[in-house]
C-alpha positions as CSV (number, residue, x, y, z in Angstrom):
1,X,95.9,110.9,58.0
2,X,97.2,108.1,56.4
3,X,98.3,104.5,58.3
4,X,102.0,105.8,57.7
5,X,101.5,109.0,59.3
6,X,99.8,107.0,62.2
7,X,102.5,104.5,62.7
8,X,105.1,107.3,62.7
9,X,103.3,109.1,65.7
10,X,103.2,106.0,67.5
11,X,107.0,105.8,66.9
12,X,108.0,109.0,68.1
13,X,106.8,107.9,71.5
14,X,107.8,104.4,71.3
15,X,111.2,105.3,73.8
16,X,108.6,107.0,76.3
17,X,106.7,103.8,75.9
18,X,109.4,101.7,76.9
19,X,110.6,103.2,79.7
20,X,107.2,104.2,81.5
21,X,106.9,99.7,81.3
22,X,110.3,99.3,82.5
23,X,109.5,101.6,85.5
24,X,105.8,100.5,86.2
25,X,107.5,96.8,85.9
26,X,110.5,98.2,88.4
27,X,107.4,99.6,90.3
28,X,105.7,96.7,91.4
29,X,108.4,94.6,92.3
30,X,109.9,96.8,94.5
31,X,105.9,97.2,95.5
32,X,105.4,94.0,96.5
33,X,108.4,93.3,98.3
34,X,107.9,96.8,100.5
35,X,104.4,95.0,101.2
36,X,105.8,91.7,102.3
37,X,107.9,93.2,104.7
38,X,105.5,95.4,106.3
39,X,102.8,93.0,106.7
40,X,105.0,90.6,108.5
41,X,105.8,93.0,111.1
42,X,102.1,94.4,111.5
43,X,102.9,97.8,111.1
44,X,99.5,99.8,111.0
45,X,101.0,103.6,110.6
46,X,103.4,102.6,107.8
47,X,101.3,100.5,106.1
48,X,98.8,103.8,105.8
49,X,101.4,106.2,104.9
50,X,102.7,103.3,102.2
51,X,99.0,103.2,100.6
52,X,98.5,106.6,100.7
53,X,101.6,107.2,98.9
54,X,101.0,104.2,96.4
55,X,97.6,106.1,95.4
56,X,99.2,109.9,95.5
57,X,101.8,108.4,92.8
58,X,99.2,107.0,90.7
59,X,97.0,109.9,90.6
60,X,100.0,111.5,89.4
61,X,100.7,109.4,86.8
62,X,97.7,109.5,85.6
63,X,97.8,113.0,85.7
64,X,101.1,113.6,83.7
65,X,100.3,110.6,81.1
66,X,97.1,113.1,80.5
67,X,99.0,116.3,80.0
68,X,101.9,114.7,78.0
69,X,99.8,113.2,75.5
70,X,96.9,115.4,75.0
């Protein structure tokens, strides 16, 4: 393979690129403030579910970034 052959590969993925940042940038914010919010009020059961949620979606991204790309 040459380096143009390389950098065209990288560019057919550039869009899916882009908007897997925008939504992991999206992601956190709207993280962050959900966390804010619950730890003022000292929820205990909804901050659970939240976390165990939080980790189920990133196992899954993880997941589907692997199968995509392989």
């Amino acid at each position: 393979m040459t380096r143009l052959d390389i950098l065209l590969a990288a560019y057919q993925h550039y869009d899916t690129i882009c908007t897997a940042l925008i939504l992991v940038a999206a992601w956190v914010a709207v993280t962050g403030q959900m966390l804010d919010w619950m730890l003022v009020r000292k929820w205990r059961a909804i901050i659970l579910i939240f976390w165990s949620l939080v980790i189920t979606g990133y196992l899954a991204g993880i997941i589907f970034v692997g199968l995509k790309f392989s």
